[in-house]
C-alpha positions as CSV (number, residue, x, y, z in Angstrom):
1,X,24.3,-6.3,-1.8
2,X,26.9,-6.3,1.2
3,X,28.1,-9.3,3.1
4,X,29.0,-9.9,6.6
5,X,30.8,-12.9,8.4
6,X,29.0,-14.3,11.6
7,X,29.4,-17.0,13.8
8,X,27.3,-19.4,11.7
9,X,28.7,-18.4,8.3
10,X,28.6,-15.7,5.6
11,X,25.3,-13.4,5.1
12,X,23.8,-11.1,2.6
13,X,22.0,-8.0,3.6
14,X,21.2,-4.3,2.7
15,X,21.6,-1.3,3.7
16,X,20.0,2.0,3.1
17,X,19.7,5.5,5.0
18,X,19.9,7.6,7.9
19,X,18.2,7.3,10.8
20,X,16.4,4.7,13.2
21,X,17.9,1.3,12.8
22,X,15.5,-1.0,11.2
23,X,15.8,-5.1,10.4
24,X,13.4,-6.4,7.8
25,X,13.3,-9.9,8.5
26,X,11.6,-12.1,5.3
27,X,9.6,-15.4,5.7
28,X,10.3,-19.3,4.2
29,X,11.5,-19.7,1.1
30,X,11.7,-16.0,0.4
31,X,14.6,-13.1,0.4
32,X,15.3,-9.7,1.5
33,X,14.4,-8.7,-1.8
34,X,11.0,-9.2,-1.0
35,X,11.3,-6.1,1.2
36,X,11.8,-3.5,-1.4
37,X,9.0,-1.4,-1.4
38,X,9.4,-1.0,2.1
39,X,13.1,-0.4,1.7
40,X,12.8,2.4,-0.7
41,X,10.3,4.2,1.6
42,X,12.1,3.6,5.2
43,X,15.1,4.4,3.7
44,X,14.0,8.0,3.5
45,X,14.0,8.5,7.3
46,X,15.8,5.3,8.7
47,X,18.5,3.1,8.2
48,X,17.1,0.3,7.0
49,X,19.0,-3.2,6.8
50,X,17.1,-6.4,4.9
51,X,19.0,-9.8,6.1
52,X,18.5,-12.9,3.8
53,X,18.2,-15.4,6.4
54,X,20.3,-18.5,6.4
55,X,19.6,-21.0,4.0
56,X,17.8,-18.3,2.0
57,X,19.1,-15.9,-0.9
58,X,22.6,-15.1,-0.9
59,X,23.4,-15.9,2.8
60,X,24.9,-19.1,4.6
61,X,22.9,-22.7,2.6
62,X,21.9,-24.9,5.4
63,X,23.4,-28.2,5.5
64,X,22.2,-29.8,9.0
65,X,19.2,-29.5,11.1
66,X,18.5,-26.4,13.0
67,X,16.4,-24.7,15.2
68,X,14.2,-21.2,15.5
69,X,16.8,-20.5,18.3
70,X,19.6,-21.2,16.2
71,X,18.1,-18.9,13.4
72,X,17.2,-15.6,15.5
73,X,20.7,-16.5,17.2
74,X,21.6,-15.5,13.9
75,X,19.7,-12.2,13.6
76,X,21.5,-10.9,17.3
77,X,24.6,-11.7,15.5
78,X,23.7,-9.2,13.1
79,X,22.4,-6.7,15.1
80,X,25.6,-6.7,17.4
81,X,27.9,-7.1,14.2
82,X,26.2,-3.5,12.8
83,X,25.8,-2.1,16.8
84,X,22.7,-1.2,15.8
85,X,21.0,-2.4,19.2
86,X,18.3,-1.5,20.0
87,X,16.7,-1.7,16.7
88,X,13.1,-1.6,15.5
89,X,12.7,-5.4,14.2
90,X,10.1,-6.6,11.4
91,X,9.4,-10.0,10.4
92,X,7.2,-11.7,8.0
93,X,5.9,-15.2,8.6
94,X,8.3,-17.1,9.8
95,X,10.4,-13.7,10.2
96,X,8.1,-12.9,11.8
97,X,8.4,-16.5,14.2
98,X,12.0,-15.3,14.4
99,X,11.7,-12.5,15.3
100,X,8.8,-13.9,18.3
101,X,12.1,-16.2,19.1
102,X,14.5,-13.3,19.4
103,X,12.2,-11.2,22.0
104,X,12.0,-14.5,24.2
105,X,15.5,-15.0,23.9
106,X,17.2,-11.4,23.7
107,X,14.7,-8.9,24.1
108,X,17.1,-5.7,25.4
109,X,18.0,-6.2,21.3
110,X,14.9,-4.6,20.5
111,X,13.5,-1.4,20.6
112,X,10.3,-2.4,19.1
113,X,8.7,-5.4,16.6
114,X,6.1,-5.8,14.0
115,X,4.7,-9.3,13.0
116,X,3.0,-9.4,9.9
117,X,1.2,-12.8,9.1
118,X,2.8,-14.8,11.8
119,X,2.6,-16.2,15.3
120,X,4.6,-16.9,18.2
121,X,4.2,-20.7,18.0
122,X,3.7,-23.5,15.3
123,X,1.8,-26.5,17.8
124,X,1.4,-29.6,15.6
125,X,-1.1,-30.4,17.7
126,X,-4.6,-31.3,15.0
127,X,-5.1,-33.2,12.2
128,X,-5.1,-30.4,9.8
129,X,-1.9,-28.9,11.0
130,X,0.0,-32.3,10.3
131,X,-1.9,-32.4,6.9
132,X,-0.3,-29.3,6.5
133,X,3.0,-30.4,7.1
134,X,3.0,-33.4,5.2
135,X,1.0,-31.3,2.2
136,X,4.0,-29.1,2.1
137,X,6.6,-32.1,2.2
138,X,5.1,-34.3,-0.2
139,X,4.6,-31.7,-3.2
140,X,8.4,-30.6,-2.5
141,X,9.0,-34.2,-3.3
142,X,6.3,-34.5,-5.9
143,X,7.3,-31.0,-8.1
144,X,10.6,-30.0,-6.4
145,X,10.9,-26.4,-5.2
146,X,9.7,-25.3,-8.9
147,X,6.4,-27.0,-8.9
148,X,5.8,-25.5,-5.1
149,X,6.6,-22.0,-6.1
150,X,3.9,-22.2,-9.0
151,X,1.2,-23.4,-6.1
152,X,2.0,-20.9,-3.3
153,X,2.0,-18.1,-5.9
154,X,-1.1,-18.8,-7.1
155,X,-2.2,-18.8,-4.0
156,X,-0.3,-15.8,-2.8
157,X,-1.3,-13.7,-5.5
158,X,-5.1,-14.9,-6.5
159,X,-5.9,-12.3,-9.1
160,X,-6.0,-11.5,-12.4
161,X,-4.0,-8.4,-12.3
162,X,-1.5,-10.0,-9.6
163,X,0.5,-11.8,-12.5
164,X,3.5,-9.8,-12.5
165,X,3.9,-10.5,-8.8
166,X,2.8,-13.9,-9.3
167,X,6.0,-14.8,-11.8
168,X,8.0,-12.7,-9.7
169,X,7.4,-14.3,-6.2
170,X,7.4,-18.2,-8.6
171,X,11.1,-17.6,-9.7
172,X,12.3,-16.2,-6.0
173,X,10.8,-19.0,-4.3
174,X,12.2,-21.7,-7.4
175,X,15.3,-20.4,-6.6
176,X,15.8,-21.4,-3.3
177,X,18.0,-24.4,-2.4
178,X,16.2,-27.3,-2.1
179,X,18.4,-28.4,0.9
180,X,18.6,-25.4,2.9
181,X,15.0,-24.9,2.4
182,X,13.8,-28.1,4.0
183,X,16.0,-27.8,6.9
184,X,14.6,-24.0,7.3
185,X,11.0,-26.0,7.1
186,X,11.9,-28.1,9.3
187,X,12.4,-25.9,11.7
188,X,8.9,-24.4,12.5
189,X,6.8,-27.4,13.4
190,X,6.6,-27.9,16.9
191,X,8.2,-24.6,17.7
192,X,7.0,-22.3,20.4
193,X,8.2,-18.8,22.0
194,X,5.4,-19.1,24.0
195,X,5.1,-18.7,27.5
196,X,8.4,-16.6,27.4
197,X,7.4,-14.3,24.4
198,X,4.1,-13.6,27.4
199,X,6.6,-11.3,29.6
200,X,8.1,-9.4,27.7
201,X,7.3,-5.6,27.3
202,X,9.0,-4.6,23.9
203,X,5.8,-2.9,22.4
204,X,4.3,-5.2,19.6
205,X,2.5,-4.4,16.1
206,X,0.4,-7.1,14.8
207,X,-0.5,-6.9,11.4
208,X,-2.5,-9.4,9.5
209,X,-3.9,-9.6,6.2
210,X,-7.6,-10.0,6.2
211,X,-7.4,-13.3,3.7
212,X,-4.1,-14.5,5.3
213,X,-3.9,-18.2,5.8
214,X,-4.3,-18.4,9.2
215,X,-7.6,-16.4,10.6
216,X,-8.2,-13.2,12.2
217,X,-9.5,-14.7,15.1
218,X,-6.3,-16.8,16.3
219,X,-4.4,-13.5,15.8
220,X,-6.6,-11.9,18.3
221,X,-6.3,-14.8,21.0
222,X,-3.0,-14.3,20.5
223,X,-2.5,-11.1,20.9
224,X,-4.5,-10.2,23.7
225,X,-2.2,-13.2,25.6
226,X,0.9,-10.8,25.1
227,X,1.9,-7.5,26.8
228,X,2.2,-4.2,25.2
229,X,1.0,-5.7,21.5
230,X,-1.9,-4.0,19.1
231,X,-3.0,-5.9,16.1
232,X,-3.6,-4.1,13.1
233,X,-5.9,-5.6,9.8
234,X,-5.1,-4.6,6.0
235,X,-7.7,-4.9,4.2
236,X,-8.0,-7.1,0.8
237,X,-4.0,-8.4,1.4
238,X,-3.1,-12.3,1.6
239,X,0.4,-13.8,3.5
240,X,2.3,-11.6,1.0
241,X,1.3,-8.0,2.2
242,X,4.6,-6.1,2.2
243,X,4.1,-6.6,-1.9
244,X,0.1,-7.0,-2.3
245,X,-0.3,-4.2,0.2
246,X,3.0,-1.9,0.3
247,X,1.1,1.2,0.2
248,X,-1.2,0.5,3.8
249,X,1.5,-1.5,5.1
250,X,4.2,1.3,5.0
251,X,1.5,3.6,6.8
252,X,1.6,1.8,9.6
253,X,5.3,1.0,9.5
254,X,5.7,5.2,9.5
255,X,3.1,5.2,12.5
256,X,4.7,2.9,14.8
257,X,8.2,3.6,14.0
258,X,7.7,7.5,14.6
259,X,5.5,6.4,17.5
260,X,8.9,4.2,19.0
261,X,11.6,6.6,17.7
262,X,15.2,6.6,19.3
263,X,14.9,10.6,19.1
264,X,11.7,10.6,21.6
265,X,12.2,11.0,25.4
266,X,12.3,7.3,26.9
């Protein structure tokens, strides 16, 4: 584990390899060491860096209010910090929000993105998103992070066999902050990159697990609302694909990073 000063505080990453820069971004609650089965293999060809995110892991807790903005604010920091720009950027869930953020924000950053199990917006704008919400709110409260962690990796991680990955993801999430993770919570509802995520023409790889929460079919309307973005399906993988999938998710990782290399002609 390294560590790097920014303008918002102290943060925890990883770096491994030779290549193509590549930032792993993780989702809520999580770490960069959910990332290391795609690690491991990137770092054979690329220079892969993992970020803990603030509030998460080992970088900067969260002790105020902030915004998506304020959070991918903190991945440019990064990517300047390592003059790694333009990189090849891959976010998870809300990563994967952040990273939505960043290409609104600062997309001559970014070489290319992947979005795995995410979207460029969180509209509280149903009943059953606000249920949602308050759900996840009111069993934080209810259990603490703990009790939480032993829900969502249940549900993460469904079956039988999954148990190893169901402790493992149980104690990462339990470990988090409780502070820093509401604030990071916070954050999402309400959000939008949307309509300025809608011009930009960094090329795009959606990937969704086919039981992710959210359905195939709002990925699609999504995507087809966006320039220069694909979506890709994995087949039998939940929200948690980079570890119930690592194997079909680092295909198409190889795919579109070879297909977006730094080496090719521009």
């Amino acid at each position: 584990m390294d560590y790097i000063n920014l303008p918002s505080g102290r943060f925890a990453y990883i770096s491994q390899g030779q290549g193509d820069a590549v930032l792993l971004v993780h989702g809520l609650g999580s770490s960069l060491l959910d990332w290391q089965p795609q690690i491991e293999h990137l770092a054979r060809y690329c220079q892969v860096f993992a970020l803990d995110v603030r509030g998460h892991g080992q970088s900067e807790p969260l002790r105020a209010p902030v915004s998506m903005a304020e959070l991918a604010a903190d991945l440019a920091d990064f990517i300047r910090a390592k003059q790694i720009q333009p990189c090849i950027l891959v976010g998870i869930s809300m990563g994967g929000m952040l990273t939505f953020q960043l290409l609104a924000d600062q997309p001559q950053l970014v070489r290319a993105a992947v979005v795995i199990n995410s979207a460029p917006s969180f509209i509280v704008d149903s009943w059953r998103t606000r249920l949602q919400v308050w759900l996840r709110l009111s069993l934080i409260r209810l259990f603490g992070l703990p009790g939480l962690a032993r829900m969502l990796a249940g549900k993460l991680f469904p079956k039988p066999e999954q148990q190893a990955l169901r402790e493992l993801v149980t104690q990462r999430i339990a470990g988090n902050e409780q502070t820093s993770y509401l604030h990071a919570m916070r954050a999402i509802p309400g959000w939008s990159s949307l309509p300025a995520v809608q011009t930009v023409e960094t090329p795009l790889l959606v990937v969704a697990g086919d039981r992710d929460y959210t359905p195939l079919a709002y990925k699609q309307a999504y995507v087809a609302q966006l320039h220069n973005a694909r979506l890709e399906v994995i087949a039998d993988s939940g929200h948690a694909t980079p570890l119930d999938q690592p194997e079909a998710l680092n295909r198409l990782l190889d795919e579109f990073i070879a297909e977006h290399s730094a080496a090719l002609p521009a």
